[in-house]
N, C-alpha and C positions, 0 to 999 in steps of 0.2 A: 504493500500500500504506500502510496505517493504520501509525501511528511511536508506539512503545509506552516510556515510561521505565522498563520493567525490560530494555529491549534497550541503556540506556546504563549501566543499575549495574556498575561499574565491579568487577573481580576483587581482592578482599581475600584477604591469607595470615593465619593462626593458627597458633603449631606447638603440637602435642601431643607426648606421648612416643615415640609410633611413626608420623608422618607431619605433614606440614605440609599441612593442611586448606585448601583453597581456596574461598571463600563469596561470598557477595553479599547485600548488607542492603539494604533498601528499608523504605520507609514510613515513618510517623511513629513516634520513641522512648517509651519512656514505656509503663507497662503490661508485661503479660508478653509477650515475643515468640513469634511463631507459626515457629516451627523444619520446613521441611521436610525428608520423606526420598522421595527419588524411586524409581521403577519398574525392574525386571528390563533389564541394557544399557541403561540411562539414566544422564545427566549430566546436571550445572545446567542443560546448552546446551538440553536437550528441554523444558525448562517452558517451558508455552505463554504468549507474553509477556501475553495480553489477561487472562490468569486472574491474573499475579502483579500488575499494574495493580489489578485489580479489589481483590483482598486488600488491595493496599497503601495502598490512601486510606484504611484505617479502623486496620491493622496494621502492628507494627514486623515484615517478614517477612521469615525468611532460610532460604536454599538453601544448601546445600552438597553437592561431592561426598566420599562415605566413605573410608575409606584404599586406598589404591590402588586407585581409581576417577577416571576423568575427568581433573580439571586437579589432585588432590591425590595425593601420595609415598606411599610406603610398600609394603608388601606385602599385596596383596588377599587378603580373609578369604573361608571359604567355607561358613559358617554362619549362619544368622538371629542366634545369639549374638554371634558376632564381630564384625557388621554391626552388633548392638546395643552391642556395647561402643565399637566409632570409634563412630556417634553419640555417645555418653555422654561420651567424650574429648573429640568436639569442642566441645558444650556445656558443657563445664568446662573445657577450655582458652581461652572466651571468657567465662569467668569468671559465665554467669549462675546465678542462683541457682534459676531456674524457668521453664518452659517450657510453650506447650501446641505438641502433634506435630500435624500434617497429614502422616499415609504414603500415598503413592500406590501401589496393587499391591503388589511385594515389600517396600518401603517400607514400608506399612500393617502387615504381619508385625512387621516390624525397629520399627515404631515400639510393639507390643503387648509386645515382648521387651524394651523400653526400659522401658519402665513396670514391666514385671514384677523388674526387675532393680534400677531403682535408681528406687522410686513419686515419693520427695520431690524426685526433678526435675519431674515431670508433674502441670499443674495437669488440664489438659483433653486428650481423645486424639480425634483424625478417625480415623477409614480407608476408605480409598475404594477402591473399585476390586479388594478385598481378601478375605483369609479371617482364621479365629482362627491359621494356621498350620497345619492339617494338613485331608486331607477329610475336609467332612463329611457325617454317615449320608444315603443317598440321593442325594448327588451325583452328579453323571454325570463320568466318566473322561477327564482332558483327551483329547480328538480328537489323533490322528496330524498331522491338518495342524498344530493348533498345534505339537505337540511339534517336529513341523521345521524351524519356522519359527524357536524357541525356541534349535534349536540349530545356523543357518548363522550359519559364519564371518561377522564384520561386523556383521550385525544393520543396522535401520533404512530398508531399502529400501523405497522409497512404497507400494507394494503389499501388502509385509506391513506394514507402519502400519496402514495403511487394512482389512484386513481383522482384525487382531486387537483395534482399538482403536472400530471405528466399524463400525456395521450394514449391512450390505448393499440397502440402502434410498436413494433419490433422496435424500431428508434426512439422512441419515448418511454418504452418501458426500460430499455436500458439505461437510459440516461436517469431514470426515477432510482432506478436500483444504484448507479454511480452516487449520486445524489445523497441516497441512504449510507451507502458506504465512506461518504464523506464525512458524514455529520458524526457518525459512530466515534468515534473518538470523543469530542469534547459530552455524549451523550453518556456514555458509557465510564463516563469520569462521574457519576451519578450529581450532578449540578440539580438545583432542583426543579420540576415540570411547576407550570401554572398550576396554580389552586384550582379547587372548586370553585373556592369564590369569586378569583379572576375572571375566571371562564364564563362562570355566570354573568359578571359583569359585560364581558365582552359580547356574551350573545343580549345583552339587553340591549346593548347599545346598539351592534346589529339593526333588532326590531328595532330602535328608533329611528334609523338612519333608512328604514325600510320606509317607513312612512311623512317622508319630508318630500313636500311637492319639488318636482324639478325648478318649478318658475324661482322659488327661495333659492337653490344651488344654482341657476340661471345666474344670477345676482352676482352671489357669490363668486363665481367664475370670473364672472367681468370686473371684480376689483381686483383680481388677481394683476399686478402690475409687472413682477418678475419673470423671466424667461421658465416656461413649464418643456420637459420631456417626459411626455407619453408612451406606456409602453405595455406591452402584451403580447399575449399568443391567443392565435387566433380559434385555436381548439381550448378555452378556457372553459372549464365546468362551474364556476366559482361565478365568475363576474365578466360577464360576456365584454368581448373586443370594443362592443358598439359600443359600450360605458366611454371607449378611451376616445373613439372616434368624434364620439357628441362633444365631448368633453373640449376638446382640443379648437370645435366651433367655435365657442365663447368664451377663449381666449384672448388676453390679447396679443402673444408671442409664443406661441409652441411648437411643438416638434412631436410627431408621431411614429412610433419606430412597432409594428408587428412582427410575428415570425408567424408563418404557415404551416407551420411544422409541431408547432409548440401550444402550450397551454397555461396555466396559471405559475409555473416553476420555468418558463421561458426561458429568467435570467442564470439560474442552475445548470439547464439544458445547453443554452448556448453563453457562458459564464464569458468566454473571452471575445465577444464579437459585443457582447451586453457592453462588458466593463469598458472596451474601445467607444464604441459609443457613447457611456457616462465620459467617461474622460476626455471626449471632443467637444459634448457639450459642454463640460463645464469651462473649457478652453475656449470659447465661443464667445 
């Protein structure tokens, strides 16, 4: 197995006012750093080690988990807001003055509500994997299997990995299973999985972000003043392509980048063609 140096960055503490944020910085200093926010029952431990590698030879890049998430304290929020505001604490309890987001999935939301909320931290915004926050017109209705899968106890089991992240295709289920095989390391170092109560919060927030009219995220979109990247696979079971497509309408500076091939782990799947493309945008 390939030996990755974001599987030895080492767990850093920061405390804010309602929890003591647990991070990991990699890459080189200097410039703005690229702040991630991770996916629905994710933790630091799930980013896939060969994609934060790839970011980090060019990026100062850090992870963290949200307040009471993962390896950081506090009491788990159960709103897209309140997820945007620990973000917001925790990039001001490490004192920077500016940031660009990379959100993955729910992330992606959480990082649009970060900007929305407080712009002068946000130089540049990714979202991957993602929507503007609520559906939109024409989308199709998450599927029952998702929703079930969304909401068993634990979360993370190889199978639902694999089919909510990666296409049911000889090339996508291998790249789900590389994927898997990546993450096993810092997973298998027993770090600890999202609570119940996390989880819970997350899928409440979910439902709330289910029934917010688009015309409100319409709005929304259009105060977006920063440069946005767009991104997806176009076999996504999670949160259909068209989220990114509408989204990128009511812009008013984006960039859309799909793969054909791919689905809601797109950036895993195609880790180094993703990270070239982050890396160009943000040199843009």
């Amino acid at each position: 197995m390939s030996t990755y140096a974001a599987d030895a960055a080492e767990n850093l503490t920061v405390e804010g006012p309602s929890a003591r944020f647990t991070y990991r910085r990699m890459g080189p200093r200097g410039g703005t750093p690229l702040v991630l926010l991770v996916r629905f029952r994710g933790t630091i431990d799930w980013w896939d080690p060969e994609f934060l590698d790839l970011l980090a030879a060019d990026h100062d890049v850090i992870l963290f988990d949200n307040v009471g998430i993962g390896h950081t304290t506090g009491r788990p929020r159960d709103s897209a807001e309140g997820f945007a505001d620990g973000a917001v604490e925790f990039i001001q309890a490490l004192g920077l003055p500016r940031v660009d987001l990379l959100g993955w999935s729910l992330g992606g939301i959480v990082a649009q509500y970060v900007v929305r909320r407080s712009p002068q931290l946000v130089r540049r915004l990714i979202v991957a994997g993602s929507s503007p926050g609520a559906p939109v017109p024409g989308a199709p209705a998450m599927s029952d299997r998702v929703r079930a899968i969304m909401e068993k106890p634990g979360g993370g089991a190889p199978d639902d990995v694999l089919y909510l992240f990666f296409p049911e295709t000889d090339a996508g289920r291998a790249a789900g299973r590389q994927h898997l095989a990546h993450v096993s390391t810092r997973l298998r170092a027993g770090g600890p999985a999202i609570s119940d109560e996390a989880a819970r919060g997350q899928l409440t927030a979910v439902a709330k972000l289910q029934s917010v009219p688009f015309d409100q995220v319409r709005s929304h979109l259009e105060s977006i003043k920063q440069p946005v990247l767009y991104a997806n696979g176009v076999q996504d079971v999670m949160i259909p392509a068209l989220a990114s497509y509408v989204a990128v309408q009511h812009l008013d500076s984006a960039v859309l980048v799909l793969y054909s091939d791919a689905g809601h782990g797109f950036l895993f799947q195609h880790a180094e063609a993703f990270a070239a493309q982050v890396t160009n945008f943000l040199a843009g």
